[in-house]
C-alpha positions in Angstrom: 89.3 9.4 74.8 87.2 6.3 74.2 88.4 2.9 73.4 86.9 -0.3 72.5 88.8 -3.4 72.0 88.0 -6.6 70.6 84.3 -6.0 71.5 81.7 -8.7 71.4 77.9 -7.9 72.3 74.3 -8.6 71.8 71.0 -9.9 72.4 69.5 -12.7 74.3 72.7 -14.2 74.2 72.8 -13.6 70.1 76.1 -12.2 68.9 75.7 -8.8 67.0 79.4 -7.2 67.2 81.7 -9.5 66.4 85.4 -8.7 68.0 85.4 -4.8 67.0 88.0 -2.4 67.5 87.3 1.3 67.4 89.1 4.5 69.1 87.9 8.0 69.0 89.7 11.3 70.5 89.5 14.5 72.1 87.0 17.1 70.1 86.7 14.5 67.2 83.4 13.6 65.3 83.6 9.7 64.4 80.6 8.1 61.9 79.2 4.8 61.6 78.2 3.6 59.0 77.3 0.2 57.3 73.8 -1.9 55.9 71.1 -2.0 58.6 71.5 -4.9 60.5 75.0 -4.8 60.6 75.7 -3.7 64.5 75.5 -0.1 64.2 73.1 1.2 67.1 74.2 -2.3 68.9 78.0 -0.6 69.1 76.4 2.9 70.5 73.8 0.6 73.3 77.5 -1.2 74.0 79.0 1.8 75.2 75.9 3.2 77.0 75.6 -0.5 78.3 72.0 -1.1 76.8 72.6 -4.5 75.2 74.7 -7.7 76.6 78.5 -7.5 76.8 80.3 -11.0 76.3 83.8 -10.2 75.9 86.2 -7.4 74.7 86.7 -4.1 76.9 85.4 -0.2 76.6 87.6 1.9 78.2 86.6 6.0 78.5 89.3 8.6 80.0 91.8 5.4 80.6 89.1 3.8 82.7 87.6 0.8 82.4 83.8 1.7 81.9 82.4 -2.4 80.7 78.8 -3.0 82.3 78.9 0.2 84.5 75.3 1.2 84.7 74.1 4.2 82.4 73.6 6.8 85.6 77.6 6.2 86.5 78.0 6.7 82.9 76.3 10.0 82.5 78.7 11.1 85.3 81.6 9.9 83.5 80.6 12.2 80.9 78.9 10.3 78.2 75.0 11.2 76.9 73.4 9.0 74.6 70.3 10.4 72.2 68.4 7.2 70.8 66.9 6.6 67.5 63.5 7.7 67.3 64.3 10.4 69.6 61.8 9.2 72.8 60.8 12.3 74.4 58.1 12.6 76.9 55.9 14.0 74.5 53.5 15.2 77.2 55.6 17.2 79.3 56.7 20.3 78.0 60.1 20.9 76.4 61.3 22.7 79.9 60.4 19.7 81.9 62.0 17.9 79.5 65.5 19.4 79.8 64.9 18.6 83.6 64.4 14.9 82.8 67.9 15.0 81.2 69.1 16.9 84.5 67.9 13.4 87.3 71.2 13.2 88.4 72.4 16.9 89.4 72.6 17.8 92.4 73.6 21.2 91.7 70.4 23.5 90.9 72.6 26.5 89.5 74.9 24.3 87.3 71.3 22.9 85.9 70.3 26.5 85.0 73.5 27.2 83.6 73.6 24.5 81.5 69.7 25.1 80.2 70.8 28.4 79.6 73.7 27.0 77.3 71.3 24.8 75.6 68.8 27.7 74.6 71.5 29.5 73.3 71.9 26.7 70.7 68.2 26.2 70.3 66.8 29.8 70.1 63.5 27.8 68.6 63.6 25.9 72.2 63.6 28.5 74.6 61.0 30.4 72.5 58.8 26.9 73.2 59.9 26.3 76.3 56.6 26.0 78.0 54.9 23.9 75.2 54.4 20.7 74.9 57.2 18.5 73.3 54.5 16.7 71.0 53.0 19.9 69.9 57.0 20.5 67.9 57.9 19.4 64.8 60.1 16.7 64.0 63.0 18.8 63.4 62.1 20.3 67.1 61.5 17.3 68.4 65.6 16.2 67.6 66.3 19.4 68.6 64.9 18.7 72.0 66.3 15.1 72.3 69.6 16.3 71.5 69.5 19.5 73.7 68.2 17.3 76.5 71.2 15.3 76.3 73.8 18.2 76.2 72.3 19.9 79.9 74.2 16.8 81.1 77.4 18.2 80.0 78.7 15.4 78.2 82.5 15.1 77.0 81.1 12.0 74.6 77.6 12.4 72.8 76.4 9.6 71.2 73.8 10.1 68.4 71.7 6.9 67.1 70.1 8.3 63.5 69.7 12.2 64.4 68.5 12.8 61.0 65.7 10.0 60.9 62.6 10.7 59.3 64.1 15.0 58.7 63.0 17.0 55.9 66.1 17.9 54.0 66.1 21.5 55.0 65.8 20.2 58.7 68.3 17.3 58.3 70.8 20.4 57.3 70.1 22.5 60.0 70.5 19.0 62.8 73.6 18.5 61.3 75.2 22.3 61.5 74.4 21.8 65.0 76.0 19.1 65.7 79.5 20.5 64.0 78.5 23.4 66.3 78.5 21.1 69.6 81.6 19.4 68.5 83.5 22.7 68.1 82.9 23.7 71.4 85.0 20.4 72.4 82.4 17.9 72.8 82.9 14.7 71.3 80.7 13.1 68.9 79.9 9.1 67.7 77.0 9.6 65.2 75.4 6.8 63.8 73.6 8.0 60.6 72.0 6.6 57.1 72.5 9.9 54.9 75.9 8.6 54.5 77.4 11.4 52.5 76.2 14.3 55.1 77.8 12.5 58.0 81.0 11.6 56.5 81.5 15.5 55.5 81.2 16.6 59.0 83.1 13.6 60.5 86.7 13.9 60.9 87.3 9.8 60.6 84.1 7.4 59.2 84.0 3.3 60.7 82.1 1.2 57.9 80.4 -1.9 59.7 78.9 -4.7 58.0 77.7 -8.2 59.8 79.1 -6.9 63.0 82.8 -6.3 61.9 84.8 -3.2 61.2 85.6 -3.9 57.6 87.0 -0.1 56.3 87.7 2.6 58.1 89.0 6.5 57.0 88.6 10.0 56.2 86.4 11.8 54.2 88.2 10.0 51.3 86.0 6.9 52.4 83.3 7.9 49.8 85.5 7.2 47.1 85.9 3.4 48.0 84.0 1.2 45.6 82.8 -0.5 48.1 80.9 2.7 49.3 80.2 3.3 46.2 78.4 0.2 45.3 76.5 0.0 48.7 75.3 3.5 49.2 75.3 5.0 45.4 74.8 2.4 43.0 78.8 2.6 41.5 78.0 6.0 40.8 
């Protein structure tokens, strides 16, 4: 589905990636994970063409989707949900799922797709007509993540969807995500709770200093190298 070869990006003309390779398919769930610092939200803002591309090549669908600007790339079929979430925090969370909806046309397909979207967030339509910084933080992901979906997206990308969750919360994000994915969507999640998204990922990329260095199955978390990163050598 998407492919990225040899990829070389940045900021300010500062190298971050340095030559990666990475693939994933149709309906797959691919992590990313690695030491901060090490390129990991620089390879999702490469493929949603929010940093500088020097070299290498991103194709999506067998086209060739370098530099295109973010609007062409939601109409390609790839929605991108940043770290921190960034909501409008004072519109309410209807308005909200509009702002995700700029570039329909189509007025029914935007209520169809709202309606899809409520269907997954039962909490969401219940709070439809508050104010997005009157949720909670779990609501709040809820929302960023729902307001990428009314796009209809065959690629989400998620930068750190558990960030700053209570565990309980962090659970529920993540059942939702396997939810999304089962319906067909892909999914590239970045993510530091490295043992809850290599359990719902189907193949795990380990960067570190902007290079691919491992990359597996749920295996991964056997490596020593995991191991010693993320749990000590336990």
């Amino acid at each position: 589905m998407l492919k990225i070869k040899n990829l070389r990006s940045g900021y300010n003309g500062i190298e971050v990636l340095h030559g990666v390779d990475f693939e994933i398919k149709p309906a797959e769930i691919v992590a990313i994970i690695g030491p901060n610092g090490s390129g990991k939200s620089t390879l999702l803002k490469s493929i949603f063409n929010l940093c500088e591309i020097y070299s290498g090549a991103i194709i999506f669908k067998d086209k060739d989707i370098t530099k295109l600007p973010t609007h062409y790339l939601i109409q390609e079929g790839i929605s991108y949900v940043p770290q921190g979430r960034q909501i409008f925090s004072n519109l309410t969370v209807k308005e909200n799922l509009e702002m995700g909806c700029f570039i329909m046309d189509d007025h029914e397909i935007f209520k169809r797709n709202v309606s899809d979207v409520f269907s997954k967030f039962s909490v969401l339509k219940e709070r439809q007509n508050d104010l997005a910084l009157h949720l909670s933080g779990g609501e709040q992901q809820m929302l960023a993540i729902a307001r990428a979906l009314v796009q209809d997206p065959e690629l989400l990308l998620l930068d750190e969807p558990s960030l700053g969750l209570a565990p309980k919360i962090m659970k529920e994000i993540f059942e939702k995500i396997v939810e999304i994915n089962k319906e067909g969507v892909s999914i590239i999640i970045v993510e530091q709770n490295v043992k809850q998204a290599v359990e719902i990922a189907h193949r795990t990329y380990v960067l570190e200093n902007g290079s691919i260095v491992l990359e597996g199955g749920k295996e991964i978390l056997k490596d020593e190298r995991i191991k010693n990163i993320y749990f000590g050598g336990e």
